[in-house]
C-alpha positions, 0 to 999 in steps of 0.5 A, a space after each residue: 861811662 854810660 852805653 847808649 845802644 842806639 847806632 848811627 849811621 853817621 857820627 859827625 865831629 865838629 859842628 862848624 861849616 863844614 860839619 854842620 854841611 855834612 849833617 845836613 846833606 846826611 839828612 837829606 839821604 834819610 840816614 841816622 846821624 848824630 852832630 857832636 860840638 864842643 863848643 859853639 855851633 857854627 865854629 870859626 865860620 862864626 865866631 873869631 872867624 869869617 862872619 866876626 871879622 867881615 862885619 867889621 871889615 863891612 863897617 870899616 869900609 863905610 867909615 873909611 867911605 864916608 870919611 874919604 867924602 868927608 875930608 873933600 868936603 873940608 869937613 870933620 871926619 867921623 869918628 867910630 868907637 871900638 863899642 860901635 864895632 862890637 856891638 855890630 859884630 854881636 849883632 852879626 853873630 847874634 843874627 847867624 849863630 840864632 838861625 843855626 841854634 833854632 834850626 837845629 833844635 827844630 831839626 831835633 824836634 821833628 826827626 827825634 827818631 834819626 838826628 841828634 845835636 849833641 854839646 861836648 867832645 867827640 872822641 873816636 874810640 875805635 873806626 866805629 865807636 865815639 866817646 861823647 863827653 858832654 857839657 852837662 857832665 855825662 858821658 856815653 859811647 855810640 856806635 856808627 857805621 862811618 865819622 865824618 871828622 870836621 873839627 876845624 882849625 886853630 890860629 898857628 902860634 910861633 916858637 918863642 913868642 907867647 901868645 896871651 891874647 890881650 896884648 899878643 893876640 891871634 884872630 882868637 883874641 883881636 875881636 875882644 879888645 877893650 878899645 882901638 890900640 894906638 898902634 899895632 903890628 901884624 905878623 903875616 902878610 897874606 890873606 888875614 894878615 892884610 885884612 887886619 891891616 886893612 880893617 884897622 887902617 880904614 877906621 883910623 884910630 890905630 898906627 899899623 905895621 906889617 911884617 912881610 918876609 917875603 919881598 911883596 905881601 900877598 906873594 901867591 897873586 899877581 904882582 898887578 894884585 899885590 902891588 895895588 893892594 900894598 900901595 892903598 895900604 901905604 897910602 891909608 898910613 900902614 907901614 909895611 917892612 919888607 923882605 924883614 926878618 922877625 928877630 924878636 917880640 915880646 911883651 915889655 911893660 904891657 906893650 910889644 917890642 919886636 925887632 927886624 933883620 933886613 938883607 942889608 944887614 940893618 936892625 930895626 926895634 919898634 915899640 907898639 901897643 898890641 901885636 897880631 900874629 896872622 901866621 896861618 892855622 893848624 887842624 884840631 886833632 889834639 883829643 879826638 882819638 885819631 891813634 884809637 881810630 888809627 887814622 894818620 896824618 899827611 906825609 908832612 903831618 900838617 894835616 889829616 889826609 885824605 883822598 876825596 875826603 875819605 881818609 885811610 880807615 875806609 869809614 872814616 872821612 875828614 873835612 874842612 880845615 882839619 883836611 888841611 886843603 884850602 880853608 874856606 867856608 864854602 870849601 869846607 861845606 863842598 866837602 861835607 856834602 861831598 863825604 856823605 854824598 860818597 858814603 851814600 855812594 852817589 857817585 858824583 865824581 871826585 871833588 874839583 878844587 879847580 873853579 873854588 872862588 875866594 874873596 880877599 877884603 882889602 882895599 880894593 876888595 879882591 876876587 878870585 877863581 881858578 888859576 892866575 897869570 903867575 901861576 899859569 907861567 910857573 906851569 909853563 901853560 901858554 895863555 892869554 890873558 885880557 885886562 880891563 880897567 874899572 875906569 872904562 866900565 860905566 857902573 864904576 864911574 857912576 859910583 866914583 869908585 873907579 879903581 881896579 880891574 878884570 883880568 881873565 886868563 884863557 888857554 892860547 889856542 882857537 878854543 880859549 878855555 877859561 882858566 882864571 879869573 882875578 877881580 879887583 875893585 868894588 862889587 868884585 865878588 859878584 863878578 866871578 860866578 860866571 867864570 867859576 861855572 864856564 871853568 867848571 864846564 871846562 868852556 871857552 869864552 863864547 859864551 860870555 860873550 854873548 850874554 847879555 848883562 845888565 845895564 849899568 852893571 861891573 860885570 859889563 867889563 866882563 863881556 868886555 874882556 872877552 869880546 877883546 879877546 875875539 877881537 870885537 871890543 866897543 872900546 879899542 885895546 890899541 886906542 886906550 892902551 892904558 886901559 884895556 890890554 890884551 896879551 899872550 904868554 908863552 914860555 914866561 914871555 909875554 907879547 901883546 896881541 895885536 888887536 884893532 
């Protein structure tokens, strides 16, 4: 093994969103950092993951749009091909993972003296040494005053299902299919689960089938969310099997047969052509020298943890997915800046998971920031909360796509601090910025109120909502009582505010 003798500052393990955050933020501090990935810069931010999986959901959406506007018209619908979605997703991340390449190699180029990218495996040896196996073959240790571990995720398998990736697949594999299946079951209904659903539902090639374990998919948001997302999802042919019990799948001739077990003590066997198991992820920790460094898990060991991002070796921090928090780009990314911000000491206070937005592409898409109705009442906050219906906001009925709402959730009291915000509908993840700073800044709803928003514009419902809550709304909650409701919930009962 070869020694290199030069010392970073900052070795950082991973070169995904999170890492790759990390080594730039290390960057602007004017510290010497080396960024080790073992395979693909960019990581599942990329690839297999959020940029791959939302180019197809973008198409699909069009398709199912022109397609809906197609069948009124009596006319024959259009019909995408499964190259066309590949040759959009290699377009997509041709484009990004280009940026991200030539950004580092110019990086290189100018700071040769402070920054390096290096392709292969990252190992700690020691709280201060790392191994790098490259892709070329060679191998060196280099030594670093901290690490910054950002290795990312992997799709969670389960026990006795074997996983092959062309006829059951995780994420990992659905993108590199030869064609649409004719039919397909999801495992999982959060999240991934749904916007698989959503995706192959809206090109309409392929017969979907989700397994939900729980009595409703999407069980973590507001009954009003899942209930609108289920009933698109049904209405776009999906066939979702609640409250099932997975007994069995399996691969049988090239196909997936699998069986479910209700509560009534009913069995049901399906055969399909393909399976999607969207059950989760699990931090990559296999290989990176987590006992030589001796660095541990969480208490549950699903997880490195950590504290703030530093993890129990004081110089050792872990960010993104491997920390187990919330996967996310932008969390991952928030985090890495973070862990340099704290090595440099730049004391910013500790990290706030309460004002993270999230986007969940479905069918209407979905928005979200801060705590929601369910959640709230769980921890028995008394609040207020205010809905407006896409129908009463302008831009909506100019677009024709009418379905959906705003709900923000505020405390009850005089100052009515906001505490969350759910968006449903078209253009919904462009409506919660202003939310997620008002939460941030731990402000009340004034504020929005007294913007002034453009018009025709979704966000218009916003101050809408806000204005119902002052009691000082154009259109009137006892008037359109369908449309626009305002209501307090304390002690898990919730009453309607009385409002003109």
């Amino acid at each position: 093994m070869e020694n290199n003798s030069d010392r970073y500052d900052i070795v950082v393990i991973g070169g995904g969103p999170a890492g790759y955050a990390a080594t730039m933020r290390a960057i602007d501090y004017g510290k010497k950092v080396l960024l080790v990935e073992k395979s693909k810069v960019g990581g599942a931010g990329i690839y297999n993951g959020a940029l791959t999986s939302k180019t197809m959901w973008e198409l699909s959406q069009k398709v199912a749009t022109i397609n809906k506007s197609l069948y009124k018209a009596g006319r024959r619908r259009l019909d995408v091909t499964w190259d066309d979605v590949k040759e959009t997703e290699k377009e997509a991340i041709f484009e990004r993972k280009f940026q991200y390449s030539s950004h580092l190699k110019m990086l290189e180029a100018k700071l040769k003296d402070s920054f390096k990218y290096e392709r292969g495996l990252g190992t700690m040896l020691s709280p201060n040494e790392v191994s790098i196996k490259c892709k070329n073959g060679n191998e060196y240790t280099v030594e670093t005053d901290h690490i910054i571990l950002a290795t990312g995720s992997s799709p969670r398998h389960l026990p006795n299902i074997q996983v092959d990736e062309k006829i059951i697949m995780t994420s990992d594999g659905i993108h590199h299919m030869d064609d649409f299946p004719r039919s397909l079951v999801i495992v999982g209904a959060g999240v991934i689960g749904c916007e698989y659903a959503t995706m192959f539902a809206n090109y309409g090639r392929t017969k979907v089938y989700l397994i939900d374990k729980a009595d409703r998919i999407l069980p973590f948001e507001d009954n009003d969310i899942s209930d609108l997302v289920d009933a698109n999802l049904r209405k776009n042919g999906v066939t979702i099997h609640h409250k099932a019990d997975l007994v069995r799948l399996e691969k049988i001739d090239d196909e997936v047969e699998y069986e479910l077990a209700y509560e009534d003590g009913r069995r049901e066997v399906i055969r399909v052509e393909k399976a999607l198991l969207a059950v989760g992820r699990t931090p990559n920790v296999k290989g990176i020298g987590m006992d030589n460094a001796g660095v541990s898990m969480s208490k549950r060991g699903r997880h490195i943890g950590d504290d703030d991002t530093q993890t129990n070796i004081p110089n050792i921090y872990a960010v993104g997915d491997v920390s187990g928090r919330i996967a996310l780009v932008n969390m991952g990314e928030l985090e890495g800046r973070h862990a340099v911000e704290r090595i440099c000491k730049d004391n910013k206070g500790r990290l706030s998971y309460e004002n993270i937005s999230s986007i969940m592409f479905l069918d209407p898409e979905v928005a979200a920031v801060g705590m929601n109705e369910k959640q709230c009442i769980e921890k028995g906050i008394p609040v207020k909360v205010v809905k407006i219906d896409f129908s009463i906001i302008a831009r909506a009925i100019a677009m024709r796509k009418t379905q959906g709402f705003f709900k923000i959730i505020v405390t009850n009291d005089s100052e009515m601090r906001i505490l969350g915000m759910r968006a449903i509908g078209e253009h919904a993840s462009s409506a919660i910025q202003a939310v997620a700073l008002l939460i941030k800044m731990n402000k009340g709803i004034e504020e929005l109120a007294e913007l002034v928003h453009p018009h025709p514009s979704i966000i218009e419902g916003i101050q809408e909502c806000v204005r119902m809550l002052l009691n000082k709304s154009v259109f009137k909650s006892s008037i359109f009582k369908d449309k626009l409701k305002c209501y307090s919930c304390v002690d898990g009962v919730c009453t309607p505010l009385q409002r003109l």
